[in-house]
N, C-alpha and C positions, 0 to 999 in steps of 0.2 A: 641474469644476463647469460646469452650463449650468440656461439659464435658458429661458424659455415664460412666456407668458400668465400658464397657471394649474399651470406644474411647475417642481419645483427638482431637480435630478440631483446629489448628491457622488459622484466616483470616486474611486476607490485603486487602482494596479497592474491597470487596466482595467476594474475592476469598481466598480457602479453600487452604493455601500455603503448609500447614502440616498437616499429619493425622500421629495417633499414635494407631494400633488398637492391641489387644489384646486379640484373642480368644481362644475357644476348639482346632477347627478344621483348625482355618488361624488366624496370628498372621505378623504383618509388619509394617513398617515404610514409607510412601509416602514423596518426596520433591518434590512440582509443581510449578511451573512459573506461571504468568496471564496470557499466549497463551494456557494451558494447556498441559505443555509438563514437564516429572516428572522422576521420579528416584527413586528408592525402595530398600527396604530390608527386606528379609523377615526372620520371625524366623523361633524354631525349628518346629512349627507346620503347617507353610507355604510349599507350596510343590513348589517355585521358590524363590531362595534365595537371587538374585537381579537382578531387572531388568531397563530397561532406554525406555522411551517411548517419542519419539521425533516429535514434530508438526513444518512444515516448509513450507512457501507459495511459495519463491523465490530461497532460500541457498540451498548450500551443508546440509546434513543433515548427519549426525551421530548420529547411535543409540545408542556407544560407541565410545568415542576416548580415549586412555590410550598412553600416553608418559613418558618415563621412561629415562634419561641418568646420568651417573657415569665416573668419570674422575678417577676411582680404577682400576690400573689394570689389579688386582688378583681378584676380581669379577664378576661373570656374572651376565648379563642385560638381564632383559625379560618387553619387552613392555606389554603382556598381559601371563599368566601361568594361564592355567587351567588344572584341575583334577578332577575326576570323581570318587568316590570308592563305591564300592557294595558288601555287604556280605550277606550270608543266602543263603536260601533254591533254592528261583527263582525271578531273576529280568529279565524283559523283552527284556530290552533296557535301554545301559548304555554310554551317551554322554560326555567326556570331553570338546568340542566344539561343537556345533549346531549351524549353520550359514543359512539362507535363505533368497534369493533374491527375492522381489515383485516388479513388474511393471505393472500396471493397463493405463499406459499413452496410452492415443490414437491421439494425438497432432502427426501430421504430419511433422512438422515445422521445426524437425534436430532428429537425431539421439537418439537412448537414449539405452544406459548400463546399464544393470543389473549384478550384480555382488552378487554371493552366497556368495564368499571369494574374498579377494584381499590379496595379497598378494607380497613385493617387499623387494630384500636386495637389500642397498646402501653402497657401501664401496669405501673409499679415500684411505686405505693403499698401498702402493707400494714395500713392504720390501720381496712381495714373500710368505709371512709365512703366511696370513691370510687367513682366507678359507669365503664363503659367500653363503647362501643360500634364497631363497628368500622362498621354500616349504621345509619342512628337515620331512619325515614319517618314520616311522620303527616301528614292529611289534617287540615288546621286553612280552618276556616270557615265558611259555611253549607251545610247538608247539599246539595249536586245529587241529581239524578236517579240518577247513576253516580256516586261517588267512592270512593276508596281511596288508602291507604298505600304499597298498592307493587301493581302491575298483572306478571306474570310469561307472556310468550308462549313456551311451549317447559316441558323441564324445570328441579323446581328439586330442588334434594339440600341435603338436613342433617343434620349431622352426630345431631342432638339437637332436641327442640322443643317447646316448650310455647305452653300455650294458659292466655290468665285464666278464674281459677276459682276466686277468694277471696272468702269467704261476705261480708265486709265490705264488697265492690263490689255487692253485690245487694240485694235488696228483694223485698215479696211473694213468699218459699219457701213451698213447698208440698212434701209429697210426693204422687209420681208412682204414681196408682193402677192405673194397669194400661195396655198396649203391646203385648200378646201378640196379640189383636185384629188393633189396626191392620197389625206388623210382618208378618200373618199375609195380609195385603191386599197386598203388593208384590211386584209381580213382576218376577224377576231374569230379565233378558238377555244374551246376547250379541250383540257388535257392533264392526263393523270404521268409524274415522274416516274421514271427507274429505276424506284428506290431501290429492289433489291440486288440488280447488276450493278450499279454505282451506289452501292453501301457508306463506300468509303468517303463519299462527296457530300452526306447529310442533305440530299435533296427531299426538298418538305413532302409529304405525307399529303392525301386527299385529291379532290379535281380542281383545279385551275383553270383560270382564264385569263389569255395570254397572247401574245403576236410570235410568229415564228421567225427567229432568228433570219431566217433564208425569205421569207418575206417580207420583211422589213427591209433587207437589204438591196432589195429590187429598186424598192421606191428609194428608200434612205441610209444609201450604203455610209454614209459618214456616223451612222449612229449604231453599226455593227461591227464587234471588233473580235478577235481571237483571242480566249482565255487557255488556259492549262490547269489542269488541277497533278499538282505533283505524286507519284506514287507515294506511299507509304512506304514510310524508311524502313529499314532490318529490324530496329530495334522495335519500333511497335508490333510488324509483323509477327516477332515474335511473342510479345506478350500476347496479341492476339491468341496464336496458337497456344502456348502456357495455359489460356483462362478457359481454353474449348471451345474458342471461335475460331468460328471458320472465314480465312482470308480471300475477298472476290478477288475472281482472274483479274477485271479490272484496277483493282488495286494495284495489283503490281507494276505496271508501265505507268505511264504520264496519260493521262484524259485530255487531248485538245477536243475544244469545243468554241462553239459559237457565242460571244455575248452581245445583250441590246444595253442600249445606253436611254430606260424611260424617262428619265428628267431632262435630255436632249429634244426630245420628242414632244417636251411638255407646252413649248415656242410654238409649236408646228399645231396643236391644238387652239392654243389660247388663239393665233391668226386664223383657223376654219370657225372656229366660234362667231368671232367677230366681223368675217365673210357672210354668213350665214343672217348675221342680228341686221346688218344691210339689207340682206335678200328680204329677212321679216319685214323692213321698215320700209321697205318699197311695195312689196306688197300690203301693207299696210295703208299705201297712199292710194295703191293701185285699186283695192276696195273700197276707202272713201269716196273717190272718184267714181265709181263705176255706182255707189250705193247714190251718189247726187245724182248721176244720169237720169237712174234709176226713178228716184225721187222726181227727175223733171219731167220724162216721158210718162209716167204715171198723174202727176199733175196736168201734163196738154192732154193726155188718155179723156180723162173726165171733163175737160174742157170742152174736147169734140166731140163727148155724151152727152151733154149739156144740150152742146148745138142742135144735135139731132135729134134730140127730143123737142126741142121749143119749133124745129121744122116740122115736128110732125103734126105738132100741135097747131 
């Protein structure tokens, strides 16, 4: 053990197991192992308030594990509850959660997972009443400018998906008198992203074919809205640079951009369809009709060839 001002050091078999520091400007509590793998807590003048730094040759590794269970009924369980609060003038960036996945491996040998989040519900109930989620997002507050549930830069894959669409959520139905019109006004494009000036947004690779935001909103401005893709925070930026990547300009500031809403759109199809299967089945009659004329003038045709040959005769 030794002592300082504003530090206190416990050792064990050489190594410094505990540190106890105390400053102006960083103020924390260190707990380490002899592999050098530790766990923190930092005070008010600390700017991370705790954190877990894990060293692993062979294992599973966890930077955090929290388990939590309650045999109460009337209580709720939360394996991990974070919060976030900011008050004042201007905070930059405000994270209740920050999760980031690194993989440096270059081992050929089998597979290897990275994972930003994991996330899984496990549930044995059978009684019907239990509900289970494994991601639960929502946007709770006063509306912003931009807000959402869940923001996703890159792709996303499911297995299955639905969307709300229960008569009992809604108000003022109408039905939809005609789209053939409008749907008949859009024009389809091809077109290749910008991937490499908006690196940072994981826009997909290859050519596409697609409506442009700014045309779609001619005809169907309820189904174009304004997204933002957030800059990239300091700390990525930096590991960026650390690995010898280079940071786009656009990264740095916030990207507003235009988005479509295609499964809005997908109503406005299914009614030009169905405009259209009419148009077929009228014309469908329109040519029976025309083929029996058809059929009866060609019938009196030969009737009055008939005639005239028996006059000639």
């Amino acid at each position: 053990m030794n002592f300082t001002d504003d530090q206190i050091n416990f050792y064990a078999g050489g190594n410094n197991l505990l540190k106890m520091v105390e400053g102006a400007t960083n103020d924390y509590i260190d707990l380490a192992t002899a592999s050098g793998s530790y766990v923190g807590v930092g005070g008010s003048n600390s700017s991370i308030k705790f954190y877990v730094y894990s060293l692993a040759a062979n294992n599973k590794t966890y930077g955090s594990y929290t388990y939590n269970q309650r045999n109460n009924t009337n209580l709720d369980v939360y394996g991990t509850y974070n919060r976030a609060d900011a008050s004042g003038a201007y905070y930059p960036n405000v994270y209740g959660s920050y999760n980031y996945g690194y993989n440096s491996a270059t081992s050929t040998a089998s597979t290897k997972w990275t994972y930003g989040s994991w996330n899984q519900s496990y549930i044995t109930s059978t009684n019907g009443l239990s509900r289970s989620y494994g991601l639960y997002s929502a946007h709770i507050g006063t509306s912003a400018d931009l807000s959402y549930a869940g923001f996703f830069s890159g792709r996303v894959y499911s297995t299955v998906g639905y969307t709300t669409s229960d008569q009992k959520l809604k108000k003022n139905i109408n039905t939809l008198n005609s789209s053939l019109d409008k749907i008949m006004l859009l024009p389809v494009k091809t077109y290749d992203f910008r991937t490499t000036e908006y690196a940072h947004m994981n826009l997909p690779d290859g050519n596409h074919v697609g409506i442009m935001a700014q045309d779609l909103e001619k005809t169907y401005p309820e189904l174009v809205s304004q997204a933002a893709q957030p800059p990239l925070d300091s700390a990525t930026q930096a590991m960026m640079v650390e690995a010898g990547q280079v940071v786009p300009e656009k990264a740095k500031d916030e990207v507003v951009f235009k988005a479509v809403n295609y499964t809005g759109l997908v109503p406005h199809l299914v009614k030009a369809t169905q405009e259209q299967q009419v148009i077929i089945e009228q014309q469908k009659k329109d040519m029976e009709a025309l083929k029996l004329q058809l059929a009866a003038q060609h019938k009196l045709l030969l009737e009055l060839q008939a005639q005239m040959a028996k006059t000639k005769n």
